[in-house]
N, C-alpha and C positions, 0 to 999 in steps of 0.2 A: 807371441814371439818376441825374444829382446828386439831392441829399436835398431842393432846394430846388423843384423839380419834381414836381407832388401830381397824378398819374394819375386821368382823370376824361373821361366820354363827354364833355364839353364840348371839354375840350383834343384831344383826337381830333378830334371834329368842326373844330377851328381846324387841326390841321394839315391834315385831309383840304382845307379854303377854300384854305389856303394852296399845299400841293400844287397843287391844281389851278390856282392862278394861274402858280406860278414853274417848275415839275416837268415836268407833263404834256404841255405843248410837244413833249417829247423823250421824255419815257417813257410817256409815253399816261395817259390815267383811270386804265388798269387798270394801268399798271406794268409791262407787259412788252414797253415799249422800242421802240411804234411810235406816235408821237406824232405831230401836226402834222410837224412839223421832219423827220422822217426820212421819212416819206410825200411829202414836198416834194422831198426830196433823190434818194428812190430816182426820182422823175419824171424829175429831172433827169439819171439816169444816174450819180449818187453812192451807193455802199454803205458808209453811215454807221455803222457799229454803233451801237449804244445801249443800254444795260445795261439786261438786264430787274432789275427789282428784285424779283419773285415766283417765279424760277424756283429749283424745291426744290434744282437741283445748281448754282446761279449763287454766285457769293460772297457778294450783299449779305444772303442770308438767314443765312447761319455767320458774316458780318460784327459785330461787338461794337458796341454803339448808340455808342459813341464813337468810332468809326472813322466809322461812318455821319452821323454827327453834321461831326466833320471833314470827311470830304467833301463835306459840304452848304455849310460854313463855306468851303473852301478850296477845293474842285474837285480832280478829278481828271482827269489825260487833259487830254481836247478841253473837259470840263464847265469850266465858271469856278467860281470861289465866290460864294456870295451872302451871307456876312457882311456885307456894306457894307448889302443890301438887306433882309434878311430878320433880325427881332429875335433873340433867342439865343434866349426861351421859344419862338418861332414856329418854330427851328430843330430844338427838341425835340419841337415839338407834330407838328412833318412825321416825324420819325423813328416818332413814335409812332405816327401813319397810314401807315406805307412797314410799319410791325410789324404793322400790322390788314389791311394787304391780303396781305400773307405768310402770315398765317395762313387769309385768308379762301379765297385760290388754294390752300392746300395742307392744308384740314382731314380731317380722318378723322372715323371712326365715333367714337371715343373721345372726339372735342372734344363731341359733343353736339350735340342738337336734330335735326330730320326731316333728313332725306338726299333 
């Protein structure tokens, strides 16, 4: 993460707001790519893919936050970018909640706390 980006449950909680306003459309709450928009489309007889963002063998989790970052900026695929829309801290604070639900979908015994 740049240096100018100070890690802190706050800023999580702003990307998880954020996420969920500009994200979740298409990649669900949870992040694994069945959101509004694709549930819409499968109705319609479209098989839209949509990247899970939690899946332990998908790319976005071995993805580098500045890749992830980029694509949030720029879009990939069918995705557009939201640079126009979404500030650059707000773009970091979403990276940092798409990292919290990564590790939330994919924790072990070793992360700690009841199971």
């Amino acid at each position: 993460l740049p240096q100018q980006i100070e890690v802190s449950q706050e800023l999580v909680l702003r990307g998880q707001e954020r996420f969920n306003i500009y994200c979740a459309p298409c990649h669900g709450y949870d992040g694994r790519g069945k959101g509004a928009v694709r549930e819409r489309l499968l109705a319609k007889g479209f098989d839209w893919p949509i990247r899970d963002l939690v899946d332990p063998k998908g790319a976005v989790i071995t993805m580098p936050n500045g890749q992830l970052f980029n694509t949030i900026s720029n879009g990939f695929g069918t995705m557009a970018g939201y640079a126009g829309q979404i500030s650059v801290e707000d773009r970091w604070a979403i990276v940092l909640y798409v990292r919290a639900l990564g590790r939330a979908f994919n924790a072990s015994a070793e992360d700690g706390g009841p199971l």
